[in-house]
C-alpha positions as CSV (number, residue, x, y, z in Angstrom):
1,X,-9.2,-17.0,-16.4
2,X,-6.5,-15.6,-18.6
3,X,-2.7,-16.4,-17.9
4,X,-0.9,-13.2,-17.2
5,X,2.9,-14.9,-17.4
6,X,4.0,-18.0,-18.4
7,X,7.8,-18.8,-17.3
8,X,9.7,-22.1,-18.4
9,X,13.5,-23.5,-18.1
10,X,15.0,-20.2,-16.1
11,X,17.9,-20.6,-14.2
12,X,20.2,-18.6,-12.5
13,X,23.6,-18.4,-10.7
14,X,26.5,-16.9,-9.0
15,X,30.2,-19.0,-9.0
16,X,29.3,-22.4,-8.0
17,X,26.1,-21.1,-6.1
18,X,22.6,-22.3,-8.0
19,X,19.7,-20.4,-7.1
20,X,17.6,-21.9,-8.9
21,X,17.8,-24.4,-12.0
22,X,15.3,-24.7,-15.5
23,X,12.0,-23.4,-12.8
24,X,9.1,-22.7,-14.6
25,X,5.1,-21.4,-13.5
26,X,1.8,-20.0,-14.4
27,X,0.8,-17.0,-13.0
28,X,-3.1,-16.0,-14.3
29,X,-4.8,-12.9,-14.1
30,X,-6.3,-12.2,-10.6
31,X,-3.7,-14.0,-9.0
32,X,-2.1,-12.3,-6.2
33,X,1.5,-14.2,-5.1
34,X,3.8,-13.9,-2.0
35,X,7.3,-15.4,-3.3
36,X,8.9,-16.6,0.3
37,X,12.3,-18.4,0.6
38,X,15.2,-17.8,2.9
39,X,17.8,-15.1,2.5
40,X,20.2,-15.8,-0.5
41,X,18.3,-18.3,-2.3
42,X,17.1,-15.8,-4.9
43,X,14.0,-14.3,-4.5
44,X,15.4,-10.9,-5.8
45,X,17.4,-12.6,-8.8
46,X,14.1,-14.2,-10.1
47,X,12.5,-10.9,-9.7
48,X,14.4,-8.7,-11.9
49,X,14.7,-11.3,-14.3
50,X,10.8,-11.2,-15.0
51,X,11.0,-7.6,-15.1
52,X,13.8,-8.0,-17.8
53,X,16.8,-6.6,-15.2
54,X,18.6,-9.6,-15.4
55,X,19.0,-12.9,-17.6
56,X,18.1,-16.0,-17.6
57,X,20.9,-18.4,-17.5
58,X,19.7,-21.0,-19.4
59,X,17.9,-18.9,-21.7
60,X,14.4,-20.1,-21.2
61,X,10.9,-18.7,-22.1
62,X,9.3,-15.7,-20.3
63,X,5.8,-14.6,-22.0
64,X,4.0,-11.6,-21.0
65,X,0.4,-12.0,-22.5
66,X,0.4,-9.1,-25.4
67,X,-1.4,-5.7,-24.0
68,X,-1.0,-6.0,-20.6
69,X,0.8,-3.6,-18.4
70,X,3.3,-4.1,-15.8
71,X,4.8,-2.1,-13.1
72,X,8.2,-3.2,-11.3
73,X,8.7,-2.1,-7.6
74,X,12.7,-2.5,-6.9
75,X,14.0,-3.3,-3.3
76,X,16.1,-0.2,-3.5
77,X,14.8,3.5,-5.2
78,X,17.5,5.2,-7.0
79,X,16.8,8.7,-5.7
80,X,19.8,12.1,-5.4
81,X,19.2,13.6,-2.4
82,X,19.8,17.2,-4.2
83,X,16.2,17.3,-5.7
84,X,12.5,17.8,-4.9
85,X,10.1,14.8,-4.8
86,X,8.2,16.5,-8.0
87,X,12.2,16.7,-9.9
88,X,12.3,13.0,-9.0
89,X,9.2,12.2,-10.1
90,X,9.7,13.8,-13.1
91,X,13.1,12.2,-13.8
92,X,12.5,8.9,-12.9
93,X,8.9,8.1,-14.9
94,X,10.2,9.5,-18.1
95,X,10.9,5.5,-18.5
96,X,7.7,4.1,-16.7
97,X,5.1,6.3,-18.7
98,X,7.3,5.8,-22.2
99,X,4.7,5.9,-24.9
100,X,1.9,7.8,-23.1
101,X,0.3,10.6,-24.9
102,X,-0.1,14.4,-23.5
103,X,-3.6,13.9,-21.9
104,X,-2.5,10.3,-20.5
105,X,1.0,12.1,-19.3
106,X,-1.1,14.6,-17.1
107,X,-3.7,11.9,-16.0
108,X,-0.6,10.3,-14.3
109,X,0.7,13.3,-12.9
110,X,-2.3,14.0,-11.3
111,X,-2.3,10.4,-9.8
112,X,1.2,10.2,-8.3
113,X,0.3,13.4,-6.6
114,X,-3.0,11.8,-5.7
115,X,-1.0,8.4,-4.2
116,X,1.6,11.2,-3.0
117,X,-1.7,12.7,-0.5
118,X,-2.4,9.4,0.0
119,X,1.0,8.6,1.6
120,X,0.4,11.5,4.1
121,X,3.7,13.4,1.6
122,X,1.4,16.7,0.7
123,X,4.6,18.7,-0.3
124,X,6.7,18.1,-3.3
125,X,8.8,20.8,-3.0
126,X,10.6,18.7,0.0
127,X,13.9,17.8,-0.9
128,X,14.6,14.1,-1.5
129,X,17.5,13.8,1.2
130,X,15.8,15.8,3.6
131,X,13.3,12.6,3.8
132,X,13.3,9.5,6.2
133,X,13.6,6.3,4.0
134,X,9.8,5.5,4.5
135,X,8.7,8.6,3.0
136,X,11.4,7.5,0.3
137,X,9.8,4.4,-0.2
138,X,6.5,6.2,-0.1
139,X,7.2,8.1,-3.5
140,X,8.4,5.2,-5.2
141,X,5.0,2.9,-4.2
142,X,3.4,7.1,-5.9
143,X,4.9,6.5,-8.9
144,X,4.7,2.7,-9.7
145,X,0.3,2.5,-8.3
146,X,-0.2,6.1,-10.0
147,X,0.8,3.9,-13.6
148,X,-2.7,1.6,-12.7
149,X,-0.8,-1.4,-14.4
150,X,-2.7,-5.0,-14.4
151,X,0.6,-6.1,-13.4
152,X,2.1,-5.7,-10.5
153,X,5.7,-6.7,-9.5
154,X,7.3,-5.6,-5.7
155,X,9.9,-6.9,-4.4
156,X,9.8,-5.9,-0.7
157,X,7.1,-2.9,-0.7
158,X,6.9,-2.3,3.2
159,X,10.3,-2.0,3.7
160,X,10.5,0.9,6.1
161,X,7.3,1.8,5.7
162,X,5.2,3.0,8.9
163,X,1.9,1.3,9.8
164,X,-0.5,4.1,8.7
165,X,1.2,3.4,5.2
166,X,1.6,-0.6,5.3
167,X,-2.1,-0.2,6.0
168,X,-3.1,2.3,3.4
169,X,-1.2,0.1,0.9
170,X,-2.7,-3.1,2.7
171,X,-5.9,-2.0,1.6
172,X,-5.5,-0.6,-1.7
173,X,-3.5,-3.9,-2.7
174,X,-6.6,-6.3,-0.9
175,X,-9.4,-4.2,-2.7
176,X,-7.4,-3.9,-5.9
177,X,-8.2,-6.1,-9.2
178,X,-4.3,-5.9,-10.3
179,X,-2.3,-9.0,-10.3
180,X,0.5,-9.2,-8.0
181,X,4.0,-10.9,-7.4
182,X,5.7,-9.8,-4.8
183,X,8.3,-10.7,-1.8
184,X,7.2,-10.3,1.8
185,X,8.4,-10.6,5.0
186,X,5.5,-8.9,6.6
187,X,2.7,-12.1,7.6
188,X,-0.4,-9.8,8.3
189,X,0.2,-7.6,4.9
190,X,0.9,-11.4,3.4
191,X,-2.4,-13.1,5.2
192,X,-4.6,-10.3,4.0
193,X,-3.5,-9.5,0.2
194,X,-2.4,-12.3,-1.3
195,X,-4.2,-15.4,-2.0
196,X,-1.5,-17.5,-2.8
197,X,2.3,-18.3,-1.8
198,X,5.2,-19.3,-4.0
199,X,8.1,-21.1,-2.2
200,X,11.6,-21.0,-3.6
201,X,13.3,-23.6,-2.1
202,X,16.7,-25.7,-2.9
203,X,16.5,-24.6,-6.6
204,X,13.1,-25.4,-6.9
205,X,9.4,-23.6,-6.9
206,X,6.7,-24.8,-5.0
207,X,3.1,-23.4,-5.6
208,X,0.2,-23.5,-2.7
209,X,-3.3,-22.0,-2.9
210,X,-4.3,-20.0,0.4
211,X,-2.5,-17.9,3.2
212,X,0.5,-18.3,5.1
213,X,-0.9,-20.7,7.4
214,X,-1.9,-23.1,4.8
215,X,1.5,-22.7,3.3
216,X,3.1,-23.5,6.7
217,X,0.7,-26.4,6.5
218,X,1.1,-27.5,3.2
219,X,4.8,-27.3,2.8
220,X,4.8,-29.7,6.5
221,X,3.6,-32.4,4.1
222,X,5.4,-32.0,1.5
223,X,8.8,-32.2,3.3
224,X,6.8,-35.4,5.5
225,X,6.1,-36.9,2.1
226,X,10.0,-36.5,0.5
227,X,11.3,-37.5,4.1
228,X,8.7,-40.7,3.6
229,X,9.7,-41.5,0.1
230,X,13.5,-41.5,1.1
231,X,13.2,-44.1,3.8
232,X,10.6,-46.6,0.9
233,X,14.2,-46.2,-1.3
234,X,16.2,-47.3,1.6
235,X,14.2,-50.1,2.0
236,X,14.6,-51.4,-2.0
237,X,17.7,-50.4,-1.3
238,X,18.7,-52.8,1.7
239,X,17.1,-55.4,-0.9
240,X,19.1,-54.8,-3.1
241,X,21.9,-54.7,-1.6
242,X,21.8,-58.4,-0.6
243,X,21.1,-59.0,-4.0
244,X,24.4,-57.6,-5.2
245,X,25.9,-59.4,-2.0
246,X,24.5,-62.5,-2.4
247,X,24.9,-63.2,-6.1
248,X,28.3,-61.7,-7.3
249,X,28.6,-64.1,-10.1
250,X,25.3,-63.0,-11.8
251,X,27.0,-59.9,-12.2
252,X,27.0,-59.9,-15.9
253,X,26.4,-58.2,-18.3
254,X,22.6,-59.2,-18.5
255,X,22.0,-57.8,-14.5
256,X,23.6,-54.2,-15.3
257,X,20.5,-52.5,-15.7
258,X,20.0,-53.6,-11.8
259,X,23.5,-52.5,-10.7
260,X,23.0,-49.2,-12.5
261,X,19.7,-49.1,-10.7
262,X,21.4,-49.8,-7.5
263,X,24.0,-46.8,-7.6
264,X,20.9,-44.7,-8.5
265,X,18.8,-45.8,-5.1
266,X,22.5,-45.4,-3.6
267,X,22.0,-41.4,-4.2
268,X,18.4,-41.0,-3.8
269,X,18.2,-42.7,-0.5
270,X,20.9,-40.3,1.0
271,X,18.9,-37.1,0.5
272,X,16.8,-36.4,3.4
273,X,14.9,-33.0,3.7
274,X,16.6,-31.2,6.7
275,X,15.8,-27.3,6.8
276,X,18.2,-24.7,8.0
277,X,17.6,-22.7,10.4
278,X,19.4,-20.1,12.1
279,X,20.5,-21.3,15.9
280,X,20.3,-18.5,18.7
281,X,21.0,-21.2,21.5
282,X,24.9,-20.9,21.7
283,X,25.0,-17.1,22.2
284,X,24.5,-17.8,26.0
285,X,23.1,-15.1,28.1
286,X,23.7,-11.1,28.3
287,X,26.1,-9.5,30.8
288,X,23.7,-8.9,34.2
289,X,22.3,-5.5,33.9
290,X,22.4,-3.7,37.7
291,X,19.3,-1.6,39.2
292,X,19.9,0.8,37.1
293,X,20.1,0.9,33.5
294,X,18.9,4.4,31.1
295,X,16.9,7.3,33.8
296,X,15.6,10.2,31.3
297,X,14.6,13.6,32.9
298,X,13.0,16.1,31.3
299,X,15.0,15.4,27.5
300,X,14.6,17.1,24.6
301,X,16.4,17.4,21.6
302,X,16.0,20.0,18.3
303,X,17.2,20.4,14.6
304,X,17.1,23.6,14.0
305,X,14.1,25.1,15.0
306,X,12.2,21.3,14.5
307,X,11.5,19.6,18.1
308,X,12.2,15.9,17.8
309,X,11.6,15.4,21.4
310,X,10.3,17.7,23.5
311,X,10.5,17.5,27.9
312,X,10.6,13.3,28.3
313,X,11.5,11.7,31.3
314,X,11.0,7.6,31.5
315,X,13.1,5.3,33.7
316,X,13.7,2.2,32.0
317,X,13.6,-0.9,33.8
318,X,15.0,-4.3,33.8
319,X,13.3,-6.8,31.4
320,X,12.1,-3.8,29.4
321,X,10.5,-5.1,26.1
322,X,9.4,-1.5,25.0
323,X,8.1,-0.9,21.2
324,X,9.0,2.2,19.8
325,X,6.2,3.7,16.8
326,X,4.7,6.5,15.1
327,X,5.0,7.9,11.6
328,X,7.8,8.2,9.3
329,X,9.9,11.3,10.2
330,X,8.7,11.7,13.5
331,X,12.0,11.3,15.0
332,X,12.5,7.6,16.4
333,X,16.0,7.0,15.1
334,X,16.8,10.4,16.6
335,X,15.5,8.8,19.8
336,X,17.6,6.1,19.6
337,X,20.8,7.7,18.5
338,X,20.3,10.1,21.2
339,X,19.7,6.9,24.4
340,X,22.8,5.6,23.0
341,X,25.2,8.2,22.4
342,X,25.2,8.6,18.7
343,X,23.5,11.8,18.1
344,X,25.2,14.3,15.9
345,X,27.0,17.9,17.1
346,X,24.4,19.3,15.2
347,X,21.7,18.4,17.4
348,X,20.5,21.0,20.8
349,X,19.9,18.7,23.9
350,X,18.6,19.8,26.8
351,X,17.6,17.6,29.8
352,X,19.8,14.6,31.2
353,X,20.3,11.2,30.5
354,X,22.2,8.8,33.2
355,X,23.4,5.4,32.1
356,X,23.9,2.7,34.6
357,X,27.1,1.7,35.3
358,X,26.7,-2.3,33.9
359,X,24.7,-1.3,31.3
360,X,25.9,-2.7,28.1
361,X,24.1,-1.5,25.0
362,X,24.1,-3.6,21.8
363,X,22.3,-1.4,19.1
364,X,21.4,-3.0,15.7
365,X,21.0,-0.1,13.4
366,X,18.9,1.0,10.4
367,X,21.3,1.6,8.1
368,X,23.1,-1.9,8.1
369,X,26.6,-3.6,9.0
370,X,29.8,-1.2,8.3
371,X,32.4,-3.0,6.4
372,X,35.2,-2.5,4.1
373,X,35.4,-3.5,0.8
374,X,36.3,-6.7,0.1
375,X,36.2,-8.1,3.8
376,X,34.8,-11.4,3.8
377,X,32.5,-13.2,6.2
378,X,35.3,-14.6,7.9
379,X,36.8,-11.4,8.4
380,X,33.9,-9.7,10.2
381,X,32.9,-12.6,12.4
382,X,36.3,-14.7,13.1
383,X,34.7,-17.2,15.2
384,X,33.2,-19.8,12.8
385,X,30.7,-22.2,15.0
386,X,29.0,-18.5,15.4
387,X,28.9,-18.5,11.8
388,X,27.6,-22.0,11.0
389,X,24.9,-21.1,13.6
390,X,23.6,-18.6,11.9
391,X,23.3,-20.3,8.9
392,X,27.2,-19.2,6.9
393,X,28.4,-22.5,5.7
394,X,32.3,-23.2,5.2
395,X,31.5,-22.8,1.6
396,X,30.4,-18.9,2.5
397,X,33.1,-17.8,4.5
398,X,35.2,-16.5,2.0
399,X,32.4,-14.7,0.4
400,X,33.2,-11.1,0.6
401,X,30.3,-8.8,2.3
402,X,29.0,-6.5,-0.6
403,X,28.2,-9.9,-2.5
404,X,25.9,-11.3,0.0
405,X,22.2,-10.4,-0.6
406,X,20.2,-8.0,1.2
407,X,18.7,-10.5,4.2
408,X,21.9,-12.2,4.3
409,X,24.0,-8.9,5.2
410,X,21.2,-8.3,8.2
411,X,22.0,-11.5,9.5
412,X,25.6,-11.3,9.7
413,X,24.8,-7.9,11.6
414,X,22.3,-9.4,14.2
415,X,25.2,-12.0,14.7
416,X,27.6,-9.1,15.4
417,X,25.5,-7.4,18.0
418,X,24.2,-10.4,19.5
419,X,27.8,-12.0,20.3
420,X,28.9,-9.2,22.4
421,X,25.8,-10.2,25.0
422,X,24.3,-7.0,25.7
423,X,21.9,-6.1,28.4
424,X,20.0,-3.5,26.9
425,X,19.8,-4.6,23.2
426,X,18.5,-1.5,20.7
427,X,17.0,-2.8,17.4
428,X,16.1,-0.3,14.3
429,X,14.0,-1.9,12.2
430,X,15.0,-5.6,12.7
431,X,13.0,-7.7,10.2
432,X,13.8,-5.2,6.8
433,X,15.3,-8.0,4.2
434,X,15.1,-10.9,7.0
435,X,12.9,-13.6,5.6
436,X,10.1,-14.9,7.8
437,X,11.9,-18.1,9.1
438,X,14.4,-16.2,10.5
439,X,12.2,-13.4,12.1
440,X,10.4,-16.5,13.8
441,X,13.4,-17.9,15.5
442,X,14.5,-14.3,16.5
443,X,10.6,-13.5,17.6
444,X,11.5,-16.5,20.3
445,X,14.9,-15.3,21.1
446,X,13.6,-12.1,22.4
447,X,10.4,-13.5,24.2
448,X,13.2,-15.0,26.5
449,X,16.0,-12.2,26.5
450,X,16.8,-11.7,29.8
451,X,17.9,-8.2,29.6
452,X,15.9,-4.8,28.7
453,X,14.7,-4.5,25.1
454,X,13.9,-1.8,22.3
455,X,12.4,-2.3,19.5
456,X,11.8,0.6,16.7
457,X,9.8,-1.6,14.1
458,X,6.4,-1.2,11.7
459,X,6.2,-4.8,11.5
460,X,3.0,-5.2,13.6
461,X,3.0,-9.4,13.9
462,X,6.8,-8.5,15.0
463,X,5.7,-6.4,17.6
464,X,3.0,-8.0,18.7
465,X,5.1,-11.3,19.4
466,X,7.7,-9.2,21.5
467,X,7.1,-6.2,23.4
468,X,4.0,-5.3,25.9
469,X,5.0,-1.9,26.2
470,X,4.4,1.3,23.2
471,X,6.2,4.3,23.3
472,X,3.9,6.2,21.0
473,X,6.0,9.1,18.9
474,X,3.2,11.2,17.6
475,X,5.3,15.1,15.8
476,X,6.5,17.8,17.0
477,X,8.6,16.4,20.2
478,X,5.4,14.6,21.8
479,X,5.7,11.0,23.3
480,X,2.9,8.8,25.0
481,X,2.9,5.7,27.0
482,X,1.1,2.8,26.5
483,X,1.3,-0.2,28.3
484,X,-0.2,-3.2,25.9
485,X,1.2,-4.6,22.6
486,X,0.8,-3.1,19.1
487,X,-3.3,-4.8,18.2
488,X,-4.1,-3.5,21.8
489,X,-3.1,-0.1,20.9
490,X,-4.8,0.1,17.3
491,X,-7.7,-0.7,18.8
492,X,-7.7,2.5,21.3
493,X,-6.7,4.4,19.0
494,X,-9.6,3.7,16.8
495,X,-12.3,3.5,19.7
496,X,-11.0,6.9,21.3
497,X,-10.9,8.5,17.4
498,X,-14.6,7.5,17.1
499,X,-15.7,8.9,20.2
500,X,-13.9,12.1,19.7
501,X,-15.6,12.0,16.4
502,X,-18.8,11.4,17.9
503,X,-18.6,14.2,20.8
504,X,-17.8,16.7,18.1
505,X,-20.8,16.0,16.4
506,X,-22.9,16.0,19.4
507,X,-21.5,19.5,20.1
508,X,-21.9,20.8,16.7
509,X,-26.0,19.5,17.0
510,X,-25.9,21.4,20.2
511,X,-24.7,24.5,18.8
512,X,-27.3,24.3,16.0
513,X,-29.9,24.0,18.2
514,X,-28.7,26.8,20.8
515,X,-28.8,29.3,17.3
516,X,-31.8,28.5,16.9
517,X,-33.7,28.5,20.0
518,X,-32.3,32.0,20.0
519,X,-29.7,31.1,23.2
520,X,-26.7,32.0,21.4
521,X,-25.7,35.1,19.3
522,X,-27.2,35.1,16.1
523,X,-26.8,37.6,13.2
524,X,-27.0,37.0,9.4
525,X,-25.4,34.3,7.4
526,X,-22.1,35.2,6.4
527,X,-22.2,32.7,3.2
528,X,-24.9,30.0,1.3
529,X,-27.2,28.3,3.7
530,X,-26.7,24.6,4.2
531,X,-29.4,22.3,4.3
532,X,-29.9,19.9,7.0
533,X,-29.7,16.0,7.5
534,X,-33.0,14.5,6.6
535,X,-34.2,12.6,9.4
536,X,-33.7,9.6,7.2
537,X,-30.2,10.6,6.6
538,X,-29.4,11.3,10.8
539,X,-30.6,7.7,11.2
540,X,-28.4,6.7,8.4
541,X,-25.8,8.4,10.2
542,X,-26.3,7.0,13.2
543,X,-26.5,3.5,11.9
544,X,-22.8,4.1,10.2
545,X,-21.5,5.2,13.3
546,X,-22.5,1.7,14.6
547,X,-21.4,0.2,12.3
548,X,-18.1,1.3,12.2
549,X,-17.4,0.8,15.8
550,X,-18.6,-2.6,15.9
551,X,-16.4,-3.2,12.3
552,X,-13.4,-2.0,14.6
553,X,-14.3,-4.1,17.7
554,X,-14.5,-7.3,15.1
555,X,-11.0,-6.3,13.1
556,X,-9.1,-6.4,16.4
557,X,-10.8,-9.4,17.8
558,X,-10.0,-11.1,14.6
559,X,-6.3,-9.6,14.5
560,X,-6.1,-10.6,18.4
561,X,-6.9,-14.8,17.1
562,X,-4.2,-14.7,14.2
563,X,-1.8,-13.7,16.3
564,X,-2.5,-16.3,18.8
565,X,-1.1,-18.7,16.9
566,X,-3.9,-21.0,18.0
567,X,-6.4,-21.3,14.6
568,X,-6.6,-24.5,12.9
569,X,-6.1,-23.9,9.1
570,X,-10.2,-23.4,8.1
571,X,-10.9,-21.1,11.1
572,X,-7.4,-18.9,10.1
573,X,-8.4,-18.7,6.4
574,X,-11.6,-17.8,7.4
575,X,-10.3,-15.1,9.4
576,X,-8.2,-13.2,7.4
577,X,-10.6,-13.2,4.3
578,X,-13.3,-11.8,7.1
579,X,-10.2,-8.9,7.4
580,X,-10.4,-8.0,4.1
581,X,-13.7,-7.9,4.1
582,X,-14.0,-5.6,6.9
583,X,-11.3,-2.9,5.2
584,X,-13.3,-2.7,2.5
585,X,-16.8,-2.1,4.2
586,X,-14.9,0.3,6.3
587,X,-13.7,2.3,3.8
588,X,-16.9,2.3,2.3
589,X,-19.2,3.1,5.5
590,X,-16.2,6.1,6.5
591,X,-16.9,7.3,2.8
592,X,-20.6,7.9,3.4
593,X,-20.0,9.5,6.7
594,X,-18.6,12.0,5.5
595,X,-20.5,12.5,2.8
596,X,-23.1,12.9,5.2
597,X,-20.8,15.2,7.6
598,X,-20.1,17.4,5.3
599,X,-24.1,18.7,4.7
């Protein structure tokens, strides 16, 4: 198999803060790599140095092998609001498509309006500001898969993405023969694309063949095996150190080599393998929320002439955990904004909304942590065993806020929030930049929050983990209830689309056969006549149908075990490679159904 990249003796970083130091790795063709590591310890740096953003420290060798093409997903899209998604498109892949011909130029075009339809974005007229940061995020995934590179590089590329698109991209990536490298916080899209995970960790890389779970595994043993080696030196060590006490006069020049050996053993036998993690414990509990905490009757709320909500009432309760989905642009952060307060003037509300009188909202928002520039760490949160808790070392509070990276900013924001101990606590799209170690020790934190909870989130292993409650956001105002978590709901959706499906075709047979038999009005045909299914073709049809319901019925049994949390290794690996299987044949069997539909 042909190596793609070869990296050696790359470093990088900022003040007195090493990210990383003279790294180097293979990545071969085929190869598809999730680079995990906690916030801040440059998974975004060594990103944009391979796609030739940034530099190297130490100078170093990065080879491309000659021919191949490569395509470089950035965490943020640099997009004016002022112009259409065709202007943007057009602006922004003068670079990407540099040295394509005329006929290769509209070959492209064609694409990214092809990956555009894809998305669910049908209208590039739409002004760039007018859409949701999703659909933003949807263009830029357009124009990077539309280039059909062998390489791929994405650094985040379900960031505020909603589920229909994580899943589009899910299976496009899985089925795909591109190479990847990308950063993930999301473990399903991880577990069922990539077949390999790259650890950055303390400076260092550290390669493991498999999914998530074998990395988990794997990277147990590895740690176990340092943690092992350290207390063997301790042991020469004690040795030797009655040695040196015991003999001080053969301390000549002839033993040096063993005192030199000694201060060396000194060194290595104080490193032992701790790993951070953020601490949740000393936040203590919220303020006690009375009987009565956010009543909605009959609430609706326009832009203009556009109905984000339209006539909802819903009582929420104590102990809440309620998941709020639906598509990008459907109006969920509207939602939020308008339960707490925060709506804009230029927003029509009709219907009430009473607030109880102990209810104490803590809201974690989309958009980030407000801050001035230059305010440090220490200036936002002044009380610093809060700050060594969640993981900002002495050596960090100085730091000022627009220097911290993407993950780290979100976590000085949770800590904000969380430190005022609120009873109803509002979070917008929680795990965006938080690295998966992280999102597991919040995941626990609100699986015991004592107050009521609200969670606007694509992340489906997120939601899964913390709510048992949907509030389904479906267009044009309309909102359903649905009591189960996020797997549950997926899998009704699917089953009730089939059998809509199915009726509808059972009712168009009927209607055929009424024209016929002469029961219903019949004149002449208004266009071509069609032909009809051969019987060989209905009982191919009927077979797909089959097949596709008990596909569904196995994807969400199989989804329903890996969040568990209860596979061994073998029967986990096994699992998610059966997922990707069943996308594919999916895709496949739905392609010939409606081949077949359509005669």
């Amino acid at each position: 198999m042909a190596s793609y990249l070869q990296i050696e003796n790359i470093s990088k970083s900022y003040g007195p803060k090493i990210l990383f130091d003279h790294i180097g790795f293979n990545i071969n063709e085929g190869d598809k790599i999730a680079l995990v590591a906690p916030n801040g310890a440059g998974k975004t740096s060594l990103m944009r140095i391979l796609a030739g953003k940034e530099k190297s420290d130490s100078g170093g060798k990065i080879l491309f092998l000659k021919d191949i093409s490569i395509a470089f997903l950035e965490q943020d899209y640099d997009a004016p609001a002022d112009i259409t998604i065709a202007e943007q498109i057009e602006r922004h892949s003068a670079d990407m498509t540099s040295g394509f011909d005329s006929e290769r130029m509209a070959e492209y075009r064609q694409k990214v309006r092809e990956m555009l339809s894809n998305f669910g974005l049908h209208d590039p007229s739409a002004l760039i500001g007018s859409l949701s940061g999703g659909e933003v995020k949807r263009v830029a995934l357009s124009e990077m898969l539309a280039l059909g590179a062998e390489f791929l590089i994405m650094d985040e590329p379900t960031n505020h993405l909603d589920i229909d698109a994580i899943e589009f991209l899910e299976s496009y990536l899985s089925r795909s023969r591109c190479t990847l490298l990308m950063v993930t916080h999301d473990r399903y899209f991880l577990d069922r694309v990539c077949n390999t995970v790259m650890e950055l960790d303390r400076g260092q890389l550290y390669v493991y063949k498999g999914n998530y779970q074998n990395f988990l595994e794997k990277r147990e043993q590895r740690i176990a095996n340092y943690n092992a080696q350290t207390d063997k030196v301790r042991n020469l060590l004690r040795r030797e150190l009655e040695w040196i006490r015991a003999t001080p006069c053969a301390r000549t020049g002839k033993a040096q080599y063993r005192i030199n050996a000694f201060r060396d053993l000194q060194e290595r036998a104080g490193q032992v393998y701790r790993t951070s993690q953020m601490d949740l414990s000393g936040l203590g509990g919220s303020v006690r929320l009375g009987t009565k905490t956010i009543d909605c009757k009959q609430l609706s709320c326009y832009y203009g002439d556009e109905c984000y909500l339209k006539d909802f009432s819903y009582k929420f309760q104590r102990r809440d955990k309620i998941g709020i989905v639906g598509r990008n642009g459907v109006g969920k952060s509207t939602f939020v904004d308008l339960l707490t307060g925060r709506l804009g003037p230029e927003a029509r509300v009709m219907g009430s909304i009473e607030r109880g009188a102990s209810l104490q909202i803590g809201y974690y928002r989309q958009s980030g942590i407000d801050f001035q520039p230059g305010e440090t760490v220490l200036d936002i949160v002044g009380e610093t065993r809060l700050l060594e808790q969640f993981l900002f070392p002495r050596d960090m509070w100085s730091t000022r806020v627009e220097k911290l990276s993407g993950g780290e900013k979100r976590r000085l924001y949770l800590l904000t929030v969380l430190r005022e101990k609120p009873n109803f606590l509002v979070l917008d799209e929680p795990t965006n930049d938080l690295d998966i170690v992280t999102l597991n020790i919040l995941e626990e934190y609100l699986r015991e929050y004592d107050g009521s909870l609200m969670i606007v989130s694509h992340d489906r292993h997120f939601l899964d983990r913390t709510v048992d409650h949907l509030l389904v956001f479906c267009g044009e105002g309309v909102v359903k209830d649905f009591v189960g978590n996020f797997s549950e709901y997926r899998a009704y959706v699917r089953d009730y689309e089939r059998k809509k499906a199915s009726e509808a075709r059972e009712a168009a047979r009927g209607a055929g056969v009424s024209a016929a038999d002469g029961s219903g009005s019949v004149g002449k045909p208004s266009g071509p006549v069609r032909r009809k299914l051969t019987y060989k073709e209905k009982l191919e049809m009927q077979q797909l149908e089959a097949d596709l319901a008990a596909l569904a019925a196995e994807k969400s049994a199989l989804e329903e075990q890996l969040a568990s949390g209860n596979l061994d290794y073998a029967r986990l690996q096994a699992a998610s490679s059966r997922i990707g299987e069943i996308i594919a044949l999916t895709d496949e069997k739905e392609m010939r159904w409606l081949e077949l539909s359509e005669i």
